[in-house]
C-alpha positions in Angstrom: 77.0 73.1 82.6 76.4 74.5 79.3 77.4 77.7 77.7 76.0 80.7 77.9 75.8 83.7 75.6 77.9 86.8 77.0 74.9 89.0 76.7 71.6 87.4 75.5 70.1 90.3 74.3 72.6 90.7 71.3 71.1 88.7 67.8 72.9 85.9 66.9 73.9 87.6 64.3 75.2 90.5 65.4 78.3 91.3 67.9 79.2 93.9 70.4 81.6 96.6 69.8 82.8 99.5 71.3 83.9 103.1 69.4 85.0 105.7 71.6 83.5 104.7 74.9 80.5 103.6 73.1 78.7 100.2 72.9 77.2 99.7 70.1 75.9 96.1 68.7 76.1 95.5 64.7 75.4 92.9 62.1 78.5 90.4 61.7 81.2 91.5 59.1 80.2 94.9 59.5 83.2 97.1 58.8 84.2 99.5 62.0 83.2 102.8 59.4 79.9 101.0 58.7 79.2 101.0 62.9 80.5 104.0 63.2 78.7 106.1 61.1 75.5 103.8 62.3 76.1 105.4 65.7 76.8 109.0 64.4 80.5 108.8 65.2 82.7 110.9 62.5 85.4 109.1 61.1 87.5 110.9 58.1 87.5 109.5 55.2 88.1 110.1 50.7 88.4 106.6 49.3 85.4 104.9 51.3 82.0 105.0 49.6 79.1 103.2 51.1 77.6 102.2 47.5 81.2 101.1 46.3 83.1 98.2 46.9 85.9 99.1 49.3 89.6 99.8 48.9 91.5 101.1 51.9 93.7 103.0 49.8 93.3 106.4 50.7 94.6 105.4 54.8 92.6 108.3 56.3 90.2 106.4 58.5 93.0 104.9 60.2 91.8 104.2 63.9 93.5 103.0 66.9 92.1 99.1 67.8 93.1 97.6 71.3 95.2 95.2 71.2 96.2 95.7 67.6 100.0 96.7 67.1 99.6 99.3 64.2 96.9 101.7 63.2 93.6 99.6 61.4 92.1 101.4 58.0 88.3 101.4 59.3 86.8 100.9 56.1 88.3 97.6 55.5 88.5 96.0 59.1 85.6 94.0 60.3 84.3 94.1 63.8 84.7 91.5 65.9 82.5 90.9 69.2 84.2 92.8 71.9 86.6 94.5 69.9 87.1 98.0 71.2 88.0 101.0 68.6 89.6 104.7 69.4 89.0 107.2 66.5 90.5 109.5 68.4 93.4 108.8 70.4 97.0 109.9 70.3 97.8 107.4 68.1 94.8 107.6 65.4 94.9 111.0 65.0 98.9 111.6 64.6 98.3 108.5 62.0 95.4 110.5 60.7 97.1 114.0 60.0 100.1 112.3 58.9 97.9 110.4 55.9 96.4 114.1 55.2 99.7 116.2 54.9 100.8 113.7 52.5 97.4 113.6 50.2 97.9 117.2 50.6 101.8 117.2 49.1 101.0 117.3 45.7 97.3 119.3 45.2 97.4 122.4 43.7 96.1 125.6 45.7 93.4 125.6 43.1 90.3 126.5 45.9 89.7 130.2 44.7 88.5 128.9 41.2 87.9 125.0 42.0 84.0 124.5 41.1 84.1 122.2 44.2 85.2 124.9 46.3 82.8 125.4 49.1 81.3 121.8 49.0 85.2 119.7 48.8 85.0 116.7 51.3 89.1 117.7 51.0 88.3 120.9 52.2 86.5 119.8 55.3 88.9 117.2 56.1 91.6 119.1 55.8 90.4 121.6 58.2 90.2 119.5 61.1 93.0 117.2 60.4 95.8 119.4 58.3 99.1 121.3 59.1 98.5 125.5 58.9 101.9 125.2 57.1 103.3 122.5 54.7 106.8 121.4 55.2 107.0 120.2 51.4 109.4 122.3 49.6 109.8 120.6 46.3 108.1 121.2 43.2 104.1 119.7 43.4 103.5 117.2 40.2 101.3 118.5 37.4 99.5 115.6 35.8 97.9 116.5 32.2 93.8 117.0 31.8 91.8 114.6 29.4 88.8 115.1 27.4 86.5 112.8 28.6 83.1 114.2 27.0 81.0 117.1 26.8 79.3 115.9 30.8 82.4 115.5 32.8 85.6 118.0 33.3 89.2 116.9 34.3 91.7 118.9 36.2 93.3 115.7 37.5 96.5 117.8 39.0 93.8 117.9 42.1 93.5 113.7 42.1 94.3 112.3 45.5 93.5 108.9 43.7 91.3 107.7 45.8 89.8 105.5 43.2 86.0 106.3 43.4 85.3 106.8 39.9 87.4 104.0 38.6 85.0 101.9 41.0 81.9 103.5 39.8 82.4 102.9 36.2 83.6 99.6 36.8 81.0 98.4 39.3 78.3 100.6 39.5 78.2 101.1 35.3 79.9 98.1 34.2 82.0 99.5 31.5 85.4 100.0 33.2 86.3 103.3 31.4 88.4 104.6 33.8 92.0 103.4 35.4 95.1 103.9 37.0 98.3 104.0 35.0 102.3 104.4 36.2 102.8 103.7 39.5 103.7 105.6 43.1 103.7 109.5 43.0 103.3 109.0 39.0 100.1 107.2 39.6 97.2 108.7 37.1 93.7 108.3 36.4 92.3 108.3 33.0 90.6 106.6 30.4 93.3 104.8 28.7 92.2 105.2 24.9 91.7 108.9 25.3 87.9 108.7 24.5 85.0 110.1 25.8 83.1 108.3 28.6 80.2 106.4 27.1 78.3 105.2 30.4 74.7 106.7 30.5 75.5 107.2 34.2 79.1 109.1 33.5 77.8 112.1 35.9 77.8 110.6 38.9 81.7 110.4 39.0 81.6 113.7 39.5 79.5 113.2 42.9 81.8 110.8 44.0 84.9 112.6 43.6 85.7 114.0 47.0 88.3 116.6 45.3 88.2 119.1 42.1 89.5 116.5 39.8 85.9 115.8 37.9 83.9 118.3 38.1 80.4 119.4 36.0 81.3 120.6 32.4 78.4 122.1 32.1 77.7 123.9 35.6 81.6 124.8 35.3 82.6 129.0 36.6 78.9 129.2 36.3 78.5 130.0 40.3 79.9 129.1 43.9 77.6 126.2 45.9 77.0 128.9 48.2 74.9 131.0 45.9 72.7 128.6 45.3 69.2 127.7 46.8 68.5 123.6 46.3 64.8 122.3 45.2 63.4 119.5 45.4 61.8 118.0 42.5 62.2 114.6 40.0 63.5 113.2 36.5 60.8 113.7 34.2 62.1 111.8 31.2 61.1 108.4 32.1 59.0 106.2 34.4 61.7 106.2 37.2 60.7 109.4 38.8 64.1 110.2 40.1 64.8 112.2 43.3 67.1 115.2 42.7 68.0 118.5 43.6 67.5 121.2 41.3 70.6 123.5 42.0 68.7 127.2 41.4 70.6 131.0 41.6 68.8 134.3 40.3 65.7 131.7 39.2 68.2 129.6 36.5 68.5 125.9 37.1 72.2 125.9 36.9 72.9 122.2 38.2 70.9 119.0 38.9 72.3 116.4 41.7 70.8 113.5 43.1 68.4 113.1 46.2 69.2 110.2 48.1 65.5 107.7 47.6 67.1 104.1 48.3 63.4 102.8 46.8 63.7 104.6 44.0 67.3 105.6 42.1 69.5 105.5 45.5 72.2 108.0 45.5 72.7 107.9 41.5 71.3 110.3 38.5 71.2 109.2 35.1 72.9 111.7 32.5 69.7 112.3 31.0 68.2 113.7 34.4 71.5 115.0 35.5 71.8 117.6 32.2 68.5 118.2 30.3 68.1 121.2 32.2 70.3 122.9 29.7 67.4 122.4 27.4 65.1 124.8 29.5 66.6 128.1 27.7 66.4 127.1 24.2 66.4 130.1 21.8 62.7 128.3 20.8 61.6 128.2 24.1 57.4 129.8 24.3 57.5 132.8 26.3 54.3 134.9 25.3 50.9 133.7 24.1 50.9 133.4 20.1 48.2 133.7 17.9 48.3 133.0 13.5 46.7 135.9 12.2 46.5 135.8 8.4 49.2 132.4 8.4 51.9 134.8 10.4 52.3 134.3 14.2 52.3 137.7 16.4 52.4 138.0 20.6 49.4 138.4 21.6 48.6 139.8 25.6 46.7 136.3 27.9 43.5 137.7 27.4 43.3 137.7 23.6 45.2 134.1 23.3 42.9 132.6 26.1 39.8 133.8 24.5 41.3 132.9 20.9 41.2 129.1 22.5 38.1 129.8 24.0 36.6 130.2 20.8 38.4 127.6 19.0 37.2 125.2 21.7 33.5 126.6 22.2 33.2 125.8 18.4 34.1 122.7 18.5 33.1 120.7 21.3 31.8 116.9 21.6 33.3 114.6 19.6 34.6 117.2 17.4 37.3 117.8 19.7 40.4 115.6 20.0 42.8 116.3 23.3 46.1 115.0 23.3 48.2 114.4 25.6 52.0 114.3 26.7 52.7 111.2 29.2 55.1 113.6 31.4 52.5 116.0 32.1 51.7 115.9 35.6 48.9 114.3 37.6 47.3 117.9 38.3 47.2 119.1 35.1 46.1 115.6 33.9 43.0 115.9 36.0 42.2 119.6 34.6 43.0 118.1 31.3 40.1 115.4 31.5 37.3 118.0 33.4 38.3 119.8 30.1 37.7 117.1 27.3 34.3 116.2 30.0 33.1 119.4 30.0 33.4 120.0 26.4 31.4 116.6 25.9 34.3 115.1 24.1 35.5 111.5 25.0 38.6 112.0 22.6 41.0 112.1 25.5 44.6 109.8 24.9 48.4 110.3 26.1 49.7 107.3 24.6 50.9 109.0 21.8 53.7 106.4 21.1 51.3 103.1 21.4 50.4 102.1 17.9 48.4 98.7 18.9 45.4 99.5 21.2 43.1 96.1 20.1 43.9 95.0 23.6 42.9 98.7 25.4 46.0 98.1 27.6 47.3 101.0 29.5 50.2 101.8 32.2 50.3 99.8 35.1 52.9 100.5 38.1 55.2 97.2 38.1 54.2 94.3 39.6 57.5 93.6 41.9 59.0 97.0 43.1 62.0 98.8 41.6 63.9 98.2 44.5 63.0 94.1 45.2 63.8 93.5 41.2 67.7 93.2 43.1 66.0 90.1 45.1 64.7 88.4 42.5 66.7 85.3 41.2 65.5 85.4 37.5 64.7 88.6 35.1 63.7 88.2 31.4 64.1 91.3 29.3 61.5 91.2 26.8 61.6 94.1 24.2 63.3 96.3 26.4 66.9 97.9 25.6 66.5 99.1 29.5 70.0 100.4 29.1 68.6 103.3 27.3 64.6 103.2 28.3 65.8 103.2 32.4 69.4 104.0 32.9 68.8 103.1 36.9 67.2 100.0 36.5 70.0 98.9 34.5 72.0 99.4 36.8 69.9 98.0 39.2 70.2 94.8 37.4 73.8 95.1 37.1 74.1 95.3 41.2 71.6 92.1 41.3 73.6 90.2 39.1 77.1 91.1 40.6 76.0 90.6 44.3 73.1 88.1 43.8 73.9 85.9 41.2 70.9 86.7 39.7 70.1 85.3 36.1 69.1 87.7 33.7 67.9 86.3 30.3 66.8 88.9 27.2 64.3 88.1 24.5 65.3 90.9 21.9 65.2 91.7 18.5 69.0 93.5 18.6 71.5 91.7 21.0 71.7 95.1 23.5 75.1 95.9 25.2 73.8 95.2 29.0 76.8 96.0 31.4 76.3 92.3 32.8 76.8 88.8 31.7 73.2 87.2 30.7 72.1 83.8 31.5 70.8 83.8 27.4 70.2 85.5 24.7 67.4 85.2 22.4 67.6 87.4 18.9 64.8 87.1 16.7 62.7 89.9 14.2 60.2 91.4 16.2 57.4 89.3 14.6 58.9 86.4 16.5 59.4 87.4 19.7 56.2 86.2 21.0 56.9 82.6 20.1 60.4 83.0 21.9 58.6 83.4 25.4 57.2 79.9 24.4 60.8 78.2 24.5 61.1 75.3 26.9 64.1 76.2 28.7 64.0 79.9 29.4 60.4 78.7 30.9 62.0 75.6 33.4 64.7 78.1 33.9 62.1 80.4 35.2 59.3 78.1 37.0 62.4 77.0 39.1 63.3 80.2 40.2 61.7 81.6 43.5 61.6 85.2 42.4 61.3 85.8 38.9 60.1 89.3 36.7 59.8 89.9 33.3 60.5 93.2 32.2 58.7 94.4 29.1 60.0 97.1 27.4 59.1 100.1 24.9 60.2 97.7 21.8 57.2 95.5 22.8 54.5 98.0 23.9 55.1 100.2 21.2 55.4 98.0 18.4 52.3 97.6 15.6 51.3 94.0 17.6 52.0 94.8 20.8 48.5 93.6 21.8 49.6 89.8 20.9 53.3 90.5 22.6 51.5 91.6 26.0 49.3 88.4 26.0 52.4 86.8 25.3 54.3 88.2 28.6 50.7 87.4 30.5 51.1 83.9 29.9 54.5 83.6 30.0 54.1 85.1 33.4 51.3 83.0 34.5 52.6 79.8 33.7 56.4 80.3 35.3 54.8 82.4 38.2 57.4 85.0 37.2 55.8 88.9 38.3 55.1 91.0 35.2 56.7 94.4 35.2 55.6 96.2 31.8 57.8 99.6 31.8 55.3 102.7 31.2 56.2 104.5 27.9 56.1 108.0 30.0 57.7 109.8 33.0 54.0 110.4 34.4 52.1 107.7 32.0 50.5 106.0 35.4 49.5 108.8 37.3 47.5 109.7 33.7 46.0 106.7 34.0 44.5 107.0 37.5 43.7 110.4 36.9 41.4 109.5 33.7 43.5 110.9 31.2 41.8 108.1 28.6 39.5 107.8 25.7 36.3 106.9 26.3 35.6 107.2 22.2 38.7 107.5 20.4 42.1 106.7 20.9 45.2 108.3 19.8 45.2 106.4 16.8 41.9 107.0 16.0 42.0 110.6 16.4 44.6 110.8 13.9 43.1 108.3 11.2 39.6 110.0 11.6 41.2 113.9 12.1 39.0 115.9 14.7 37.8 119.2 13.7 40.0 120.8 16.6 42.8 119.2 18.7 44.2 120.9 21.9 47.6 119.5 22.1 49.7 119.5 26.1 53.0 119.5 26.3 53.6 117.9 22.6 56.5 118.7 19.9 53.9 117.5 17.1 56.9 116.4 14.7 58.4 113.9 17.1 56.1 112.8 20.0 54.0 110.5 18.1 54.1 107.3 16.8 53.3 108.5 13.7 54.8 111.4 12.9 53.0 111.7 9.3 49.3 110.5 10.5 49.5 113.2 13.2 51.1 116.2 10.9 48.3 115.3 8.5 45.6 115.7 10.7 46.8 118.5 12.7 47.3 120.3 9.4 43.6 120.7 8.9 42.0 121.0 12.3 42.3 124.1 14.7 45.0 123.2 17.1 45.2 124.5 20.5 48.7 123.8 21.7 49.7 124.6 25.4 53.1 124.4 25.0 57.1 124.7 26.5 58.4 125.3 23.3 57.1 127.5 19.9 59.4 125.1 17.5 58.5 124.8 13.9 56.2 121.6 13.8 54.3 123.5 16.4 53.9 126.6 14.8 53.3 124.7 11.7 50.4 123.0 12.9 48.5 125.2 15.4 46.4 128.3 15.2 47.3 129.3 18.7 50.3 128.9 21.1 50.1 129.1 25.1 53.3 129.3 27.0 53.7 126.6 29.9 56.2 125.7 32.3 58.2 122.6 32.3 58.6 120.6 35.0 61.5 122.4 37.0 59.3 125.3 36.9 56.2 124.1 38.6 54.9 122.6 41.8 53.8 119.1 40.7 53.3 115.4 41.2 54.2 112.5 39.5 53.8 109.0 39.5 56.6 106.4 39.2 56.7 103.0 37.6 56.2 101.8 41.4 53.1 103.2 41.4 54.4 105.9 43.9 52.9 109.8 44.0 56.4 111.9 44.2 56.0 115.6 44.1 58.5 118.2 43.0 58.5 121.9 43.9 58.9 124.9 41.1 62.7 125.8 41.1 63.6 127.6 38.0 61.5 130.9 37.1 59.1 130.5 34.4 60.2 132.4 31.2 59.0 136.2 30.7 55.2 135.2 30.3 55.0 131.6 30.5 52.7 130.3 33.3 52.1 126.8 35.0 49.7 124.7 33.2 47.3 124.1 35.5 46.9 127.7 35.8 46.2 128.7 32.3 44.0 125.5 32.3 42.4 127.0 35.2 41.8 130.2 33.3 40.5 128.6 30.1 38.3 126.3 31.9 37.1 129.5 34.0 36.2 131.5 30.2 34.1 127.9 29.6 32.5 128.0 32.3 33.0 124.6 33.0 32.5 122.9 36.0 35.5 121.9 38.3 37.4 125.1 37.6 36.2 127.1 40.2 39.4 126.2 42.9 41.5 129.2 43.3 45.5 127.6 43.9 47.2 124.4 43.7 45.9 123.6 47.4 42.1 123.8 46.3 43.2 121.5 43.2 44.6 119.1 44.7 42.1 119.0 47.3 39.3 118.5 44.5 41.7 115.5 42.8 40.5 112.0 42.7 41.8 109.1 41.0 39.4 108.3 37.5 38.9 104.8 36.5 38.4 104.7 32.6 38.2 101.5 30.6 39.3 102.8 26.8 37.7 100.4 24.6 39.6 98.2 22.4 40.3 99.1 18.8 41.5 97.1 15.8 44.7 95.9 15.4 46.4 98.2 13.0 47.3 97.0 9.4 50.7 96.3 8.3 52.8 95.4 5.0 53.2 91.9 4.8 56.3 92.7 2.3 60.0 93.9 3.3 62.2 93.9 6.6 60.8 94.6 10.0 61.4 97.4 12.0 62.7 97.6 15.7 62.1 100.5 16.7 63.6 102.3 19.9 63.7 105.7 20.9 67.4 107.3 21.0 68.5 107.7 24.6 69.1 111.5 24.0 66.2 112.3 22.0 63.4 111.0 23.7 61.6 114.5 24.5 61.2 118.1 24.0 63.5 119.3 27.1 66.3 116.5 26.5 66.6 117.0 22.5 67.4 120.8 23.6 70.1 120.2 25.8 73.5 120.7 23.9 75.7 118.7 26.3 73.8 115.8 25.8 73.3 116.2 22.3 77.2 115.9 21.2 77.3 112.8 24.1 78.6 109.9 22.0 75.7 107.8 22.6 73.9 110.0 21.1 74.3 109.0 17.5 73.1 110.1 14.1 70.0 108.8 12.7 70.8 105.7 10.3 69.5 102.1 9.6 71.4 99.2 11.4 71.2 96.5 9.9 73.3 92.7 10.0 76.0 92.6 7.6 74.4 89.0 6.1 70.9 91.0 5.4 72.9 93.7 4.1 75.2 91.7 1.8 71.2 90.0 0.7 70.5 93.7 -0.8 74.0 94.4 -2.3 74.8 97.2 0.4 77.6 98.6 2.3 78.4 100.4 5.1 77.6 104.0 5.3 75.8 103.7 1.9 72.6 105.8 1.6 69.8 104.0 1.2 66.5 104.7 0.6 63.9 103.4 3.7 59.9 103.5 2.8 57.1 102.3 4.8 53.3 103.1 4.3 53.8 105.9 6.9 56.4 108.0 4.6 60.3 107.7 3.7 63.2 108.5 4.8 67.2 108.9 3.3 69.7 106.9 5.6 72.8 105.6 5.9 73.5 101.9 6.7 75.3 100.5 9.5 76.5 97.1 9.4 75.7 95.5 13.2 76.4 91.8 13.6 73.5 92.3 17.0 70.3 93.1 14.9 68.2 90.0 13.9 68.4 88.6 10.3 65.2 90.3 8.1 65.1 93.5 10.6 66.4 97.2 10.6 67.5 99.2 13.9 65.9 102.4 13.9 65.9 105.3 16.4 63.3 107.5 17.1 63.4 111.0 18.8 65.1 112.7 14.9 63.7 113.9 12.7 65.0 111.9 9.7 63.5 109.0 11.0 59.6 110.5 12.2 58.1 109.2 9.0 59.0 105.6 9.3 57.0 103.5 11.3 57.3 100.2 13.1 56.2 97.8 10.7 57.8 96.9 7.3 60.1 98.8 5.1 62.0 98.5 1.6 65.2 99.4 1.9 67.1 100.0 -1.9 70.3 101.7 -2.7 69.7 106.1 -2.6 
């Protein structure tokens, strides 16, 4: 007779196991923590992390298995069909408080002032499972602090060494910055060198620590967890749309930690999201209307500086009127942004204020495989993408695909990027010859054989002066190896802009700015460093009447516009966004808006009320989005800019720290090590070619304007090119073309 299953109902690929009196059936090599917490059952636990690879090093989720002659670390013992676990016998639990009065030997009585006082995984487990009295009666250790950066504070006497943030930065990041040194009670973390963390991910260490030991520099004695109300809302400074929390007391954002979205950035927060809330209470922050009277700026009350627009705007309307827009402004205000430019007749309507080729009239599409199946895939080309920088998450992402897939991960790049995994190949040619890379045989056969494959473009190829011909080259790259085309929108909120009509139906951005409007009304835009072209758009601006509804009153504002109305920034507002996925994420208005700052749809509302234009009559946020419906708008092609045929090319990126308004205001990240001075990088051989040196100043010129530098010698950039980083204001006059480079 032949065998038959013990209970047919269980998968073939799953067993039976039983945790406190309870049958449970999991997936084979499950570990017993990984069923247990399935089934709701608590087992304790500080070195275990669900996102980490595991340890056992920590003992506390020692559990009693039948049949098994000692106590079994649950995080690191598979389950086995029949196997039947105790969490909380006799055994597991002596075991258990055992493990904790030692971890408990050496930590300081630091909870009064601890900044994880109140929220301390330590805390709670030592409630349940510690002694009301310790029997230790030597003198505790005392392990010195380290400096590890202006994001992340130390008070590693608190380390139980649990080793979560030495896994994290060497799995999760990929740059293995921190370590154990010395051995048994001696045992300390740290960084080894002494130097700051670098990781563009460094916070999230300090969400993994389950002690006081890293803690956030920045939110540090600023408030107890317990006087805080938590908000949900997003990251706003790229296309990833992060899910966080904004931590909020009195109305201040005092603290942003991630919201668990497995589709979308998991359980991690890139620095950038994690910190630029510092940047919300700048000392230039707009807090009251302005109006220039007579060239000098003076507060005005909302009814004089909404009918000073309305004026502006009723004098100039069709095509007079330019509107420009920032691609993180959110879907609502988008929509009330295009009834505007419609009711004022003007089809002078762009956000892709850092395109520069619009000959192809390509705009922002949501990616074409899903942020979260890009792990599945078995190849991904990088083309013109330093995604390190443009999307911290999906870097890491690809990290995690590589390490646990084996995928292949090939980059087509002007500069030879430091990715944080090991890449199939690398291709590292001037920007003008990237198209013609996509073209080489074998990166294609190593694509067509691949079932999954995605190429990633990037901001160096849709931003640069022929990024029409660079997209047709990723079309047919992707057409002919089958591989899904993923083109990473150059804006937190640039494809919700898109479906909400937020295009030109006469000029583009580029066109606005070579044919200067008679008025612009400018959203959400620091006019010296959002564009493309810095010097086109200060030159037009300069003789138009500019309408700016702004978050900050800095000086190229002021400089440029005739009135100044005070908006909210994202934190402040109810909103929606929508991701690189495609996917409509709203956020809810955490921090108060500042003295007499409004949300932008409301002032919109307002001014579109003095108009007397049609689809402003709604009365809240309910009745406008109720009124919203996605716009489809085909921007007509334009010519393919003009470039010098003479001198090096330029790849241009944006610098990681300076790539808007909020995040160049935020002081933490400012003096984070990746966030470098403004220079021209170039390889030593080209340098060598002009007869320069390292850290000379040189003089950089393009048709746009110049700029004073000094050089940096880089073995990664491509012979005939130049590195450049955007986002400073050195560097706003160059362009993306050509430039001469000669000795200041």
């Amino acid at each position: 007779m032949s065998a038959q299953p013990v209970n047919p109902n269980v998968p073939p690929d799953h067993v039976t196991v039983e945790i406190d009196g309870q049958s449970l059936v999991v997936p084979k090599g499950s570990m017993i923590i990984q069923a247990a917490d399935k089934a709701g059952i608590p087992i304790p636990r500080f070195c275990y992390h669900e996102k980490l690879p595991i340890a056992a090093n920590c003992r506390m989720c020692l559990v009693d298995v039948e049949k098994s002659p000692k106590p079994s670390p649950a995080c690191a013992t598979p389950v086995m069909d029949g196997m039947k676990v105790t969490t909380r016998s006799e055994k597991a639990l002596k075991y258990q408080r055992s493990v904790m009065e030692f971890l408990l030997i050496n930590h300081p009585l630091d909870c009064p002032i601890c900044d994880q006082g109140g929220e301390c995984e330590l805390q709670d487990v030592s409630l349940g499972y510690g002694r009301s009295v310790s029997r230790f009666n030597e003198r505790k250790r005392v392990v010195p602090d380290e400096d590890i950066g202006p994001l992340v504070a130390t008070e590693m006497t608190r380390c139980i060494q649990c080793t979560r943030c030495v896994r994290f930065t060497a799995d999760i990041a990929g740059t293995y910055e921190l370590g154990g040194m010395y051995r048994g009670e001696n045992l300390q973390i740290g960084t080894y060198d002494g130097k700051p963390l670098t990781t563009e991910i460094s916070g999230n260490v300090i969400d993994v620590c389950p002690v006081g030991a890293l803690t956030n520099k920045v939110f540090q004695f600023r408030a107890r967890p317990w006087e805080l109300m938590a908000r949900e809302s997003l990251g706003y400074h790229d296309a990833m749309g992060s899910n966080l929390f904004l931590h909020v007391r009195r109305g201040e954002v005092l603290r942003t930690v991630p919201r668990e979205n497995e589709a979308v950035n998991e359980c991690w927060l890139s620095d950038r999201d994690r910190y630029s809330h510092q940047g919300l209470y700048a000392e230039d922050r707009a807090v009251k209307p302005l109006k220039k009277v007579n060239g000098q700026w003076t507060e005005v009350s909302w009814t004089e500086g909404l009918a000073a627009a309305t004026q502006i705007l009723r004098e100039n309307v069709g095509d007079a009127l330019g509107v420009l827009v920032h691609p993180s402004t959110s879907n609502e205000e988008g929509a009330l942004l295009a009834r505007l430019a419609e009711g004022l007749g003007s089809g002078n309507l762009d956000h892709r204020l850092l395109n520069r080729d619009f000959s192809d009239a390509a705009v922002a599409q949501a990616f074409a495989t899903p942020l979260a199946e890009i792990e599945q895939a078995d190849v991904v080309v990088l083309f013109g993408s330093n995604v390190r920088h443009e999307l911290p998450l999906l870097h890491a992402r690809l990290r995690k695909a590589h390490i646990q897939n084996r995928t292949q991960i090939h980059s087509v790049n002007p500069v030879d990027f430091d990715f944080a995994f090991t890449q199939a190949s690398r291709t590292v040619v001037a920007p003008s010859q990237l198209a013609a890379a996509l073209d080489d045989a074998a990166l294609r056969d190593a694509v067509k054989g691949a079932t999954r494959a995605v190429i990633v473009v990037g901001a160096l190829a849709e931003n640069h002066p022929q990024a029409a011909t660079l997209r047709a080259a990723a079309r047919d790259f992707a057409a002919a190896t089958g591989a899904s085309l993923c083109r990473i929108p150059q804006g937190a909120n640039a494809v919700g802009l898109v479906s909400q009509g937020v295009l030109p139906t006469a000029r583009d951005v580029a066109g606005m700015l070579a044919q200067p409007r008679q008025a612009y009304v400018l959203y959400g835009i620091e006019p010296g460093l959002d564009f493309a072209d810095a010097a086109a758009a200060r030159s037009a601006l300069a003789g138009a009447k500019v309408v700016a509804f702004s978050q900050f009153a800095c000086a190229s504002t002021r400089d440029v516009a005739d009135v100044i109305l005070p908006i909210g920034a994202l934190p402040e507002i109810d909103a929606s966004l929508t991701n690189l996925d495609g996917r409509v994420q709203t956020a809810r208005a955490a921090g108060r808006l500042p003295v007499e700052a409004r949300e932008g749809w409301r002032v919109l509302r307002a001014l579109g009320g003095e108009l007397g234009l049609a689809g402003f009559e709604f009365i809240d946020l309910v009745g406008l989005r109720a009124g919203m419906q996605n716009r489809s708008v085909n921007p007509a092609a334009s010519a393919q800019p003009a470039t010098a045929s003479d001198g090096l090319e330029v790849a241009a990126t944006a610098a990681i720290y300076r790539t808007d308004a909020v995040v160049r205001r935020a002081a933490a990240l400012q003096s984070h090590p990746l966030n470098i001075a403004p220079c021209v990088a170039m390889h030593p051989e080209q340098a060598a070619q002009l007869q320069l040196g390292a850290g000379q100043m040189v003089k950089v010129g393009t048709d746009a304007g110049k700029a004073t530098l000094p050089v940096v010698l880089d073995k990664r950039v491509a012979p005939g090119t130049v590195w450049i980083e955007s986002g400073h204001g050195a560097t706003a006059p160059l362009g993306a073309g050509r430039v001469t480079v000669v000795a200041a």
